[in-house]
N, C-alpha and C positions, 0 to 999 in steps of 0.2 A: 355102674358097678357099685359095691355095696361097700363102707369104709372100710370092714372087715378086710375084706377079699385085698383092698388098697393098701393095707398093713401086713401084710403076709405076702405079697405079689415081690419077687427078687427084684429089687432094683440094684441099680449098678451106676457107676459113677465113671464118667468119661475117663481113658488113660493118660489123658491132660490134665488131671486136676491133682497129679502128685500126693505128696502127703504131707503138703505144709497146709492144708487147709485151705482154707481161699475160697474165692468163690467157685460153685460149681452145679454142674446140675444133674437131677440123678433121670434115670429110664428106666422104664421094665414094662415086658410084654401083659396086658390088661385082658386079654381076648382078644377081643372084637377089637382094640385097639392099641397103644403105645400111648403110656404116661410120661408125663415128661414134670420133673417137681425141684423144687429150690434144695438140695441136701442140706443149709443150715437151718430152714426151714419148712420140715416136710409138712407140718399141719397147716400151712396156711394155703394149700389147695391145689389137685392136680392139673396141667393141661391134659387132656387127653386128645390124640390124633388119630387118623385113619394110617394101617401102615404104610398106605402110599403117600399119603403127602409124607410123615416122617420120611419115609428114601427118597424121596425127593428135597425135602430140605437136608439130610445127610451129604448127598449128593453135593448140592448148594456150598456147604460149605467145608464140604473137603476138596475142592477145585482153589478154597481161600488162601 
């Protein structure tokens, strides 16, 4: 995916991560896949996943 498209793609920031700041991580649908990036750091580079592994690691850790 093209940075553009990575700049403009809705990410969203877990309903855990409040609004004192803190750490957190943000997501948004990429196409063909699921970003997954640091929100106090977004330049420093996407994961990107397939959306089955993301539901499956969701999955993982809302059983925590």
């Amino acid at each position: 995916m093209e940075t553009s498209q990575q700049t403009i793609a809705a990410w969203r920031k877990s309903s855990y991560s409040g609004t004192s700041g803190g750490e957190c991580v943000e997501v948004a649908d990429l196409g063909p896949g699921v970003g997954v990036r640091d929100s106090k750091m977004p330049e420093a580079g996407i994961l990107t996943v397939s959306p089955h592994a993301y539901a499956v690691f969701v999955a993982h850790v809302a059983v925590k």
